[in-house]
Each structure stands twice: as C-alpha cells, then as structure tokens.
C-alpha positions as CSV (number, residue, x, y, z in Angstrom):
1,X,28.1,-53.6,65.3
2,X,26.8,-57.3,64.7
3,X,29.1,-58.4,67.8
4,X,27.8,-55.5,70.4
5,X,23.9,-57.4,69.4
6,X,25.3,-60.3,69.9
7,X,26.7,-59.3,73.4
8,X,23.9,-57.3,74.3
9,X,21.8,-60.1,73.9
10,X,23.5,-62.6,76.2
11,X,23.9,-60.2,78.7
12,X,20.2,-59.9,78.6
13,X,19.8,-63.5,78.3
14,X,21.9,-64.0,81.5
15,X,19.9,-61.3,83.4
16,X,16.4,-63.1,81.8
17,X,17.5,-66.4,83.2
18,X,18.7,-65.2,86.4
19,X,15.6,-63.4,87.1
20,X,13.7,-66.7,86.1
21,X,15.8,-68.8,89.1
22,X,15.0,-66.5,91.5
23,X,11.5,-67.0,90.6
24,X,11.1,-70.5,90.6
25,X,13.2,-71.2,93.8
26,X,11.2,-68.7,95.6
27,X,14.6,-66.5,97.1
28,X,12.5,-63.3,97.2
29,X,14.0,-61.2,99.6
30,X,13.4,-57.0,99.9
31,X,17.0,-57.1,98.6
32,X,16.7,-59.1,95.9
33,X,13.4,-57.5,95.1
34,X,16.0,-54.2,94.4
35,X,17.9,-56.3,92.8
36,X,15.7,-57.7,90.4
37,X,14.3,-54.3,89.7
38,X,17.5,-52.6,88.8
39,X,18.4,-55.5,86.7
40,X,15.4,-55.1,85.0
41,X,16.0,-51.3,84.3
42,X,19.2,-52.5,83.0
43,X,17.6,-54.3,80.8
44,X,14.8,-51.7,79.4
45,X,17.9,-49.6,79.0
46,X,19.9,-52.1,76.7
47,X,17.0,-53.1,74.7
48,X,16.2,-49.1,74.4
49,X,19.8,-48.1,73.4
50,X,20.9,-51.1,70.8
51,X,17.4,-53.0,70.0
52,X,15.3,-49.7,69.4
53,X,18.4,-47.5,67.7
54,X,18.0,-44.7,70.5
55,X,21.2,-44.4,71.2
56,X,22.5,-42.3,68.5
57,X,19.8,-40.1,68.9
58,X,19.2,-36.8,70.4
59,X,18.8,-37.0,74.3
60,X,15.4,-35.7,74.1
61,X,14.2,-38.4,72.6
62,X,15.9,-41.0,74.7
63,X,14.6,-39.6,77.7
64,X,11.1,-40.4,76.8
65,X,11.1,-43.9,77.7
66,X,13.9,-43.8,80.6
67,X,11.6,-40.9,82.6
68,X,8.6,-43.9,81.9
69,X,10.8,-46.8,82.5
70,X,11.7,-45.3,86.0
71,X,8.4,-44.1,87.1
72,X,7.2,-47.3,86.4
73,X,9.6,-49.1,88.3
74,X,9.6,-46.6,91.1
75,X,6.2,-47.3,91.5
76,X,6.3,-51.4,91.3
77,X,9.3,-50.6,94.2
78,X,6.4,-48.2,96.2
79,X,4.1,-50.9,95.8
80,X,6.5,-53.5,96.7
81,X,7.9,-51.9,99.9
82,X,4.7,-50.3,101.4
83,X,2.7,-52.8,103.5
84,X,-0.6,-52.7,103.1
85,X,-3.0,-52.2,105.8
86,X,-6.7,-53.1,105.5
C-alpha cells in the first residue's frame, strides 16, 4: 500500500508541476483550458480515493464529493467558455 502513496503522489506531483508551466509560460489555450480541468479532476479523484480512504467505501459515499467535484468544474468550464457580454 506504501508504494501505490508513493505513486499516487508523483503522479500528482507531475500533474501539479505541469499545470504550474502552463501557467507561468502563459500557453492558455480553450484546449488546454480542458485539459487543465480534466487533469485537475484527475487529481481531486486520486487524492479522494488513496489520500481521503474513500475508495474502499460504499459508492454512496464516494459519490458525494465526485457529484461536487464535477459541478464545480462544470461550472469553472461554463464560465470559462461563455464570453461575456456587457
């Protein structure tokens, strides 16, 4: 089990630091914008699973924060992706 946390966590260093370079170079595209938020539901859902201990759990409970993760990211996408007129 020590090993999967260990992998787990550089995976979600990677996706952290990848994240971060897109940032500071300023590549911000619409595609990477989908791309940064599906990594970043990838990451919710790691740290959920292994770092929180909801994986062995009943499904009811895990779908608590996966129904608020992707609301919440469905509606930082809506935001994104509609223009806004003034």
């Amino acid at each position: 089990m020590k090993k999967t946390i260990e992998i787990i966590w550089i995976i979600l260093v990677i996706l952290t630091i990848f994240a971060f370079v897109i940032g500071y170079f300023k590549y911000v595209n619409t595609s990477l914008v989908a791309i940064l938020l599906l990594t970043t539901f990838i990451k919710a859902q790691l740290v959920i699973d292994y770092f929180m201990d909801l994986k062995s759990v009943q499904m009811k409970y895990r779908l608590i924060p996966i129904v608020w993760l992707s609301v919440t990211i469905s509606l930082i996408a809506v935001a994104y992706y509609l223009p806004i007129t003034t």
